[in-house]
C-alpha positions in Angstrom: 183.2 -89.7 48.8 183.5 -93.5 49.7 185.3 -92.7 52.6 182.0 -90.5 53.6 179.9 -93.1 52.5 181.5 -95.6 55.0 181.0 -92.8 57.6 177.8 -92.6 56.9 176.8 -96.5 56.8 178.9 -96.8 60.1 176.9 -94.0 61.6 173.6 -95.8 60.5 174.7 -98.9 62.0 175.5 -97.8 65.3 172.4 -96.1 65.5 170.0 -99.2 64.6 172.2 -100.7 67.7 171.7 -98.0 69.8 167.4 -98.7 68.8 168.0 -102.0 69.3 170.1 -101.3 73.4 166.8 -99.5 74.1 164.2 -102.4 73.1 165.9 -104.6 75.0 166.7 -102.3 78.0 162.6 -101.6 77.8 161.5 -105.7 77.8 164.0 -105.7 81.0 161.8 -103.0 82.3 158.2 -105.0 81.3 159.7 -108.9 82.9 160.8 -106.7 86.0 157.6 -105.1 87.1 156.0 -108.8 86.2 158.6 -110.3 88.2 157.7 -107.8 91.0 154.0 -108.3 90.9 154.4 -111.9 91.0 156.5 -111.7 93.7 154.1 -109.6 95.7 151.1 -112.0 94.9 153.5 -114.8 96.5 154.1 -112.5 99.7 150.1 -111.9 100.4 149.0 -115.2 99.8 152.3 -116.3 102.4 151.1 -113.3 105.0 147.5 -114.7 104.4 148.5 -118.3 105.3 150.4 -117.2 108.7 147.8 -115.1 109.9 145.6 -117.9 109.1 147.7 -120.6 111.6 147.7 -117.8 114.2 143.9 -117.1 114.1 143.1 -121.0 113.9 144.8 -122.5 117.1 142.3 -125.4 117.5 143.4 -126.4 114.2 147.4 -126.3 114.9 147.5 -130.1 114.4 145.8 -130.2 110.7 147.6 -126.8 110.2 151.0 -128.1 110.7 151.4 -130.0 107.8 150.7 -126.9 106.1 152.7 -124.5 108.2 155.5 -126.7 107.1 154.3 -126.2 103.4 154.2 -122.9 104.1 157.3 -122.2 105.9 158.9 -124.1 103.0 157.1 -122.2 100.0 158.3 -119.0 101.9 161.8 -120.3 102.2 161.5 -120.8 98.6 160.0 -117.4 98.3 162.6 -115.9 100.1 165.5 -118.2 97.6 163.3 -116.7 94.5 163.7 -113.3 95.9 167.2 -113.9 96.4 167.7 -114.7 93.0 165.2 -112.2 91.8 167.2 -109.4 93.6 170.4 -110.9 92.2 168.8 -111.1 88.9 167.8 -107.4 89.3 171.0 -106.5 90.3 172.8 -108.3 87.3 170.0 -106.8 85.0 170.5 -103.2 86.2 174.2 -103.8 85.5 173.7 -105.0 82.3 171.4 -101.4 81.3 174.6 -99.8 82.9 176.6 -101.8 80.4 174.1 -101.0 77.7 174.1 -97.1 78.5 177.7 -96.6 78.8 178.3 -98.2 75.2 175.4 -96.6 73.8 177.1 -93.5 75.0 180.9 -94.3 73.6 178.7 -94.7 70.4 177.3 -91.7 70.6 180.7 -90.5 71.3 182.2 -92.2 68.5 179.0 -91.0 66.0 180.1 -87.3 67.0 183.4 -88.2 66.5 182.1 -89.3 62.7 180.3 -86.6 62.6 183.4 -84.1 62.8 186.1 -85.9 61.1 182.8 -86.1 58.0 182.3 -82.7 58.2 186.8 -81.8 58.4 186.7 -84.5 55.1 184.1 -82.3 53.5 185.6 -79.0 54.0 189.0 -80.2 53.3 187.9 -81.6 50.2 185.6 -78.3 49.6 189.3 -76.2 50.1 191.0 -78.7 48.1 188.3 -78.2 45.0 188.8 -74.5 45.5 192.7 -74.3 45.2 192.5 -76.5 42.3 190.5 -73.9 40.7 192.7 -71.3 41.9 195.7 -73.5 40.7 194.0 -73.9 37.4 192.9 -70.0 36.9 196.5 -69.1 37.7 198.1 -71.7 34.7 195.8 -70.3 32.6 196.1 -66.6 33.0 200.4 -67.7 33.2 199.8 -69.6 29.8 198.1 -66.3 28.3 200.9 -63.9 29.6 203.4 -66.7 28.4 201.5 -66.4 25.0 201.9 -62.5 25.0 205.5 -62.3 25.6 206.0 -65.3 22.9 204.4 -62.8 20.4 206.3 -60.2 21.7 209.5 -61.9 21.0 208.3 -63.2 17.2 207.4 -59.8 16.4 210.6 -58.5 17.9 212.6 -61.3 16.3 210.7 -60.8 13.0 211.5 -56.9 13.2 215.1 -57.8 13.7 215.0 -60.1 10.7 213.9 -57.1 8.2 216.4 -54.7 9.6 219.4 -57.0 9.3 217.6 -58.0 6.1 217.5 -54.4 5.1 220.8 -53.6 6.4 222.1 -56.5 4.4 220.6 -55.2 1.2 221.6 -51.3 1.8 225.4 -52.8 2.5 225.0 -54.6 -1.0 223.6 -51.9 -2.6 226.4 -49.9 -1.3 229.2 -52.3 -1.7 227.6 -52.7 -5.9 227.5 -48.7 -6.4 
């Protein structure tokens, strides 16, 4: 039974940490599309700004300072979404991770599962040949007592004819 119990307490366990695998695997999801919509704000508002210098050629003198803030702010665009896809990448690796042990735990919780269910019924067979053990003694103690009987009255019997043979070779033996 405590063995079962520490089955069953193992078994609750991995599940919370299974719950848990999931949260976190579902707030990865949420900062991803954030991540992606920022990202995609950044990529207009760069497309805006070049189409902007092109349109504006008069202007390429002012503009160039901020073509070169631009080019720059793309660049670093272009270093975020390096790291971003990197970060992805290491992220969806990670859930990978995540699944694959929440899967050897799920393996492992059937595993629990079966040897639980072998301890019960083994323990369920034990219980029953026990009984079976113990309604064979019993029934073997009450033939026991029988033939014990048996043999008293027997040996009593015996008594009283060598008693009364005893007394008729006496009675003889005076006459």
């Amino acid at each position: 039974e405590i063995r079962a119990d520490n089955l069953k307490r193992e078994l609750d366990v991995k599940a919370k940490e299974m719950d848990l695998m999931s949260s976190e695997r579902d707030l990865f999801r949420k900062e991803t599309e954030e991540l992606k919509s920022s990202l995609h704000d950044a990529t207009c508002r760069a497309s805006v700004a070049e189409i902007e210098v092109v349109n504006e050629k008069d202007r390429r003198e002012l503009l160039s300072g901020r073509v070169s803030v631009l080019q720059t702010e793309n660049e670093d665009l272009k270093n975020k979404l390096q790291q971003f896809s990197d970060s992805i990448i290491a992220k969806e690796e990670y859930t990978l991770t995540l699944e694959s042990q929440c899967e050897k735990w799920r393996e492992t919780e059937e595993k629990l599962h079966h040897q639980l269910k072998k301890y019960v019924e083994s323990e369920q067979l034990l219980k029953k040949s026990h009984e079976n053990t113990v309604m064979e003694l019993r029934s073997w103690i009450e033939e026991h007592k029988k033939v014990e009987k048996q043999l008293r009255d027997s040996l009593d019997q015996l008594e009283k004819q060598r008693l009364d043979e005893l007394n008729s070779l006496r009675e003889d033996a005076n006459n």
